[in-house]
N, C-alpha and C positions, 0 to 999 in steps of 0.2 A: 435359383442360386441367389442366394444373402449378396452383401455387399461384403460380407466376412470372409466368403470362398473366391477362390484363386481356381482358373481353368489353367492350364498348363499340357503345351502341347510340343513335344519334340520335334526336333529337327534331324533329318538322319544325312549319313554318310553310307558308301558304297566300297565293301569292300571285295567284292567281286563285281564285276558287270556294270557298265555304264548304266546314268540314270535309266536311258530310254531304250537303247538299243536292245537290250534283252527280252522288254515289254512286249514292242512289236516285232518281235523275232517269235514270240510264243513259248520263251524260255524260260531259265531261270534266273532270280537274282537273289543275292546275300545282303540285303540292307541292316544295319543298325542302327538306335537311335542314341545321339548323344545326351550330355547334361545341360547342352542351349534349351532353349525353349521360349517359346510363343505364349504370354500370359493375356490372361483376358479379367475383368471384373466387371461385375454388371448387376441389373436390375429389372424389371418389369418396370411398365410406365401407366397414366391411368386412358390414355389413349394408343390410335394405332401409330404412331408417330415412332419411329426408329432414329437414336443418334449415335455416332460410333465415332470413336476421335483415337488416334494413334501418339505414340507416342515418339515415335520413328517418322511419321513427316514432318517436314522441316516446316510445312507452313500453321502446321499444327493448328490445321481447319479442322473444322467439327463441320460431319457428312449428316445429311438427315435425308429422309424417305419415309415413304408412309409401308405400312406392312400390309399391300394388294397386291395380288398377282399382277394386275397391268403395270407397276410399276416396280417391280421385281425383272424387268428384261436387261436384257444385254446391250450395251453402249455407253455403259463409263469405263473413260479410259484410266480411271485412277486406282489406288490402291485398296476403293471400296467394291470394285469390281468382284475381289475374293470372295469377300464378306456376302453383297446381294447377293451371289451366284449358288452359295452355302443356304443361305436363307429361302432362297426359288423352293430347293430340292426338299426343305422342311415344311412348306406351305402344309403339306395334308395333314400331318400331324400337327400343326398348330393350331389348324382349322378345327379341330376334332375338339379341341380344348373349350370350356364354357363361355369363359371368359376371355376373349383374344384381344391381348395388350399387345403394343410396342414395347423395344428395350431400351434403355442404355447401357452400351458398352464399349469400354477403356479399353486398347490392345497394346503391350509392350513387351520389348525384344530384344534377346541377345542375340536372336541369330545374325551374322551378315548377309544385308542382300547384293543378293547378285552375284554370291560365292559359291555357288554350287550347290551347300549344305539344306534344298529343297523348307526353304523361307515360304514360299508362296501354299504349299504344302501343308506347314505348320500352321500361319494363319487361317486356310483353310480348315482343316481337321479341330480346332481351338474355339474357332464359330461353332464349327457342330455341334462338341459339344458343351458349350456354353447353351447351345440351345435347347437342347437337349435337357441341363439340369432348370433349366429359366423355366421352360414352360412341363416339366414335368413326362420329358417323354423318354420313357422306358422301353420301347419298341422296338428299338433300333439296334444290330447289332454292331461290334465292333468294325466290322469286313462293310457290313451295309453301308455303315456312315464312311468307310475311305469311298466306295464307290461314288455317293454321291459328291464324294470332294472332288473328284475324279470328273463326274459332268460338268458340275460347277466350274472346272477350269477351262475343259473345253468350249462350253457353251459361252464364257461368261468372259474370259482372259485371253480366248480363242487359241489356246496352246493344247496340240492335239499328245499330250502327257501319257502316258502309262500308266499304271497303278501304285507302282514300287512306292512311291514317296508317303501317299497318301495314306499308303499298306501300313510301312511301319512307323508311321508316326500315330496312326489310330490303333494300332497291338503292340506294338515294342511292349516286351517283361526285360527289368531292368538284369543285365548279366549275359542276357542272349541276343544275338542275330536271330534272323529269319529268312528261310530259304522259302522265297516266293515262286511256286512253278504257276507261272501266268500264264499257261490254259487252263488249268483245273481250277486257279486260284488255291488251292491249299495249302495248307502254310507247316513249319516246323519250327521248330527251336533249337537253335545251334548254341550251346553253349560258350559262351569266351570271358566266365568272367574267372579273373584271373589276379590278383594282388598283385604279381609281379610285370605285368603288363600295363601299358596306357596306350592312347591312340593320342596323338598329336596332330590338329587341325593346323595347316598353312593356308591363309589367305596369301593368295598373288596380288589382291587390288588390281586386278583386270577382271571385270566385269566380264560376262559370256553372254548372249544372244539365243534365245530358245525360236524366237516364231522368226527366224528369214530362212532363206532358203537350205541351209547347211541339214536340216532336219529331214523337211521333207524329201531331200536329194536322198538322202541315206535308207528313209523307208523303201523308196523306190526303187533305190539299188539291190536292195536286200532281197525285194519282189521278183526282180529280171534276174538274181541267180537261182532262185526256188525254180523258176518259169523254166530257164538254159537248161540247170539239173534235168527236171522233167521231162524237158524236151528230147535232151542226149539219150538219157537212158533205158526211156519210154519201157518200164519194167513192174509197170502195174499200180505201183505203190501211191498213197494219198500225202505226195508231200505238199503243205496248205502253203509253210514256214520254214523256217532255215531250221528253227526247233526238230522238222522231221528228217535233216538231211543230215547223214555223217559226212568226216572229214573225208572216207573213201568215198562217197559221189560223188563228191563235189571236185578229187582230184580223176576221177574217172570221166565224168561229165567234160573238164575242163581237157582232159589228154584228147577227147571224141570230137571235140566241136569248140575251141576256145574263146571263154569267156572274157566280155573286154575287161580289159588293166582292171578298172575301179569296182566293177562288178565281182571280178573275183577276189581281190582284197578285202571290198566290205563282208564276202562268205568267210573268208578266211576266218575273221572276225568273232563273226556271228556263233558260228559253229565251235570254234575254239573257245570262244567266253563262256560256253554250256558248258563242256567240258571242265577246265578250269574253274569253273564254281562249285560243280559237284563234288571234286576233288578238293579243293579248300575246305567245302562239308566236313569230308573224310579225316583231311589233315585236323580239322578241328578237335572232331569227335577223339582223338589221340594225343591232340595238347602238341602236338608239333609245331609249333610256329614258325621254327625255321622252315619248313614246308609250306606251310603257310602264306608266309613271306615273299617266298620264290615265285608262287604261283600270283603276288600283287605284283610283283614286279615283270611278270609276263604278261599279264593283263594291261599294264603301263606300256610295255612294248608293243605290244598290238592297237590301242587304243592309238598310241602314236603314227604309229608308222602303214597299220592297216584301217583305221578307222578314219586318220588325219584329222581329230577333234583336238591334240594339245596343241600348244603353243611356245617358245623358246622357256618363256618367263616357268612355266610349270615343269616344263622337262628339266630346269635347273632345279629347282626344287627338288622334283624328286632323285634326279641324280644327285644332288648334296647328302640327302637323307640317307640314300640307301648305301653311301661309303661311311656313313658314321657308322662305328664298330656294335652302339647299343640299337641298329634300327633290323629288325627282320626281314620290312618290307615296305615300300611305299610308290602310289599311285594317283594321277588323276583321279579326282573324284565330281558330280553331277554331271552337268549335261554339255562340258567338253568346252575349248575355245577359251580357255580362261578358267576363272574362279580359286579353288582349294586343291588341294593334297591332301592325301590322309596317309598316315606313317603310323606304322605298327611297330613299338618300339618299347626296351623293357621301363620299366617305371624308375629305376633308380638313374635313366642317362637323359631321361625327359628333358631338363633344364638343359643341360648341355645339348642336346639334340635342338631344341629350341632359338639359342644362342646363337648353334653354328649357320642355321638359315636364315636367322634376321639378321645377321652379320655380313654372310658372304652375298645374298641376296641384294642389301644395299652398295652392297661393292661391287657386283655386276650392274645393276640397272641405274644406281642410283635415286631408286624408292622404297620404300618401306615395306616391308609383307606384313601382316598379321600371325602369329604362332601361336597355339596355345595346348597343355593337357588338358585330357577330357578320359573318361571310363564311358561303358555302354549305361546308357538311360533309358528311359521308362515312353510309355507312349502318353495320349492322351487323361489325364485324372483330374481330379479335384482335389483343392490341398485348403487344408485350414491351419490355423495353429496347433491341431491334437495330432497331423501328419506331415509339419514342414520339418 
């Protein structure tokens, strides 16, 4: 990569299915990627010496490391954590190269962090493939390189993630969603592009929390109803994940032997968010959006009240949006506790739609949100002047 190319890595939103929950449920989810995006510029160096500087930290240090595997491990707690963790996972193939130089590389962004809109994601996926064009490696495919963004975070960030993020910010085709079914990984294309449509991003400026406990509680809730199911119904069948369990088990299971409060709320959940996304599919594939719509706005009710991830500031939100006459549908959107909204709304009420939530929003809390339109974007590329 010239100092001439631009790496450009989207940042996506959730219009079905929480970031994570779907992931380790073994389900499926409906991600898209927007027109934010994670940019990178860089170069080869004549040693192995790596520098990367951002343009979104505020102390706007310049990080260096050398490019060895011993100093490629896990224990910075800073924002170069992404970056080495992306880099670990490329070691072979850079190895392979003749010539093994350091880089330097610039990163800057529109996405907000800490809004849900899978920022940590985009920096990741935007390394890879910055590195990818730097040192000339062609190997890799699109699915490989989320995966290893995917280690990279857990090993590196220690956020035990799912795939979704990393999925479609390294395949987004600008126009389509992707229905990711996370056992098989196999991916599709959901059409939604649409003229008369826009998606409207609301920042809350409440930050969310991914590594305390509210995560892991949930995996393991999600586990003890697979386990109760199994138990109750003792009927042969290989349920691993909530993915294998209908709503009928689960309310057969619970009639047999009941399951506590939380445990059966998070199935509720689980099981319902499959559902509800396949059906969104459907609703798609026929351009129904008021269908569509209904089904965000029931994903929003359960996420609330059976997941317990929103928060006052976002349930206003999306209660504002979804009494506006131009919104179809609107919902939490990442990994809960805070952050965005995402509002499927038609394109000519956008401005108004926008207006009415940074208006009424400061009239309830007394702070500001973030709004803005946006269309479905493109995933990870290279852009020069012949393709901006």
């Amino acid at each position: 990569m010239s100092s001439g190319n631009t790496l450009v890595s989207s940042v996506c939103f959730h219009l079905n299915s929480l970031t994570y929950s779907q992931d380790y449920n073994n389900g499926f989810v409906l991600p898209a990627a927007l027109e934010l995006a994670t940019f990178a510029v860089g170069r080869l160096r004549s040693d192995k010496t790596c520098k990367i500087i951002s343009a979104l930290d505020k102390d706007n240090s310049l990080t260096e490391f050398q490019l060895t595997e011993d100093t490629l491990v896990p224990g910075d707690e800073t924002w170069a954590k992404y970056v080495k963790g992306v880099v670990s996972k490329y070691m072979k193939e850079i190895n392979e190269v003749d010539q093994v130089n350091g880089f330097e590389i610039a990163f800057s962004s529109d996405v907000p962090l800490g809004g849900g809109l899978s920022s940590s994601a985009s920096l990741e996926v935007c390394t890879a493939a910055a590195l990818e064009q730097l040192y000339g490696i062609s190997s890799v495919s699109k699915v490989d390189r989320a995966l290893r963004c995917v280690d990279a975070e857990h090993e590196f960030a220690h956020v035990p993630c799912g795939i979704m993020d990393q999925f479609i910010s390294s395949c987004a085709e600008e126009g389509f969603a992707l229905l990711i079914d996370c056992r098989s990984m196999d991916i599709e294309r959901v059409e939604l592009a649409d003229n008369a449509l826009c998606i409207v991003v609301t920042n809350s400026n409440k930050k969310h929390q991914l590594s305390g406990s509210e995560y892991p509680d949930r995996v393991r809730q999600c586990a003890q109803a697979v386990e109760a199911i199994n138990k109750a119904l003792k009927d042969g069948k290989q349920r691993t994940h909530l993915r294998d369990c209908s709503m009928e088990d689960l309310e057969k299971a619970h009639e047999m032997d009941p399951l506590p409060a939380l445990v059966y709320k998070r199935a509720l959940h689980g099981i319902g968010e499959d559902i509800r996304t396949l059906m969104a599919v459907k609703a798609a594939s026929i351009k129904d959006f008021v269908r569509f719509g209904q089904l965000m706005n029931e994903s929003h009710v359960s996420l609330r009240d059976n997941y317990d991830v929103s928060i006052p500031e976002i349930d206003f939100l999306v209660e504002t949006a979804q009494a506006h006459e131009g919104v179809f549908g609107s919902r939490i959107t990442g990994g809960g506790f805070g952050g965005c909204t995402v509002t499927l709304a038609r394109a000519d009420c956008a401005e108004n739609v926008i207006g009415t939530l940074v208006q009424s929003y400061k009239m309830k809390f007394g702070v500001d949100c973030t709004s803005f339109s946006t269309r479905l974007g493109k995933g990870a590329c290279v852009i020069n002047e012949k393709n901006i």
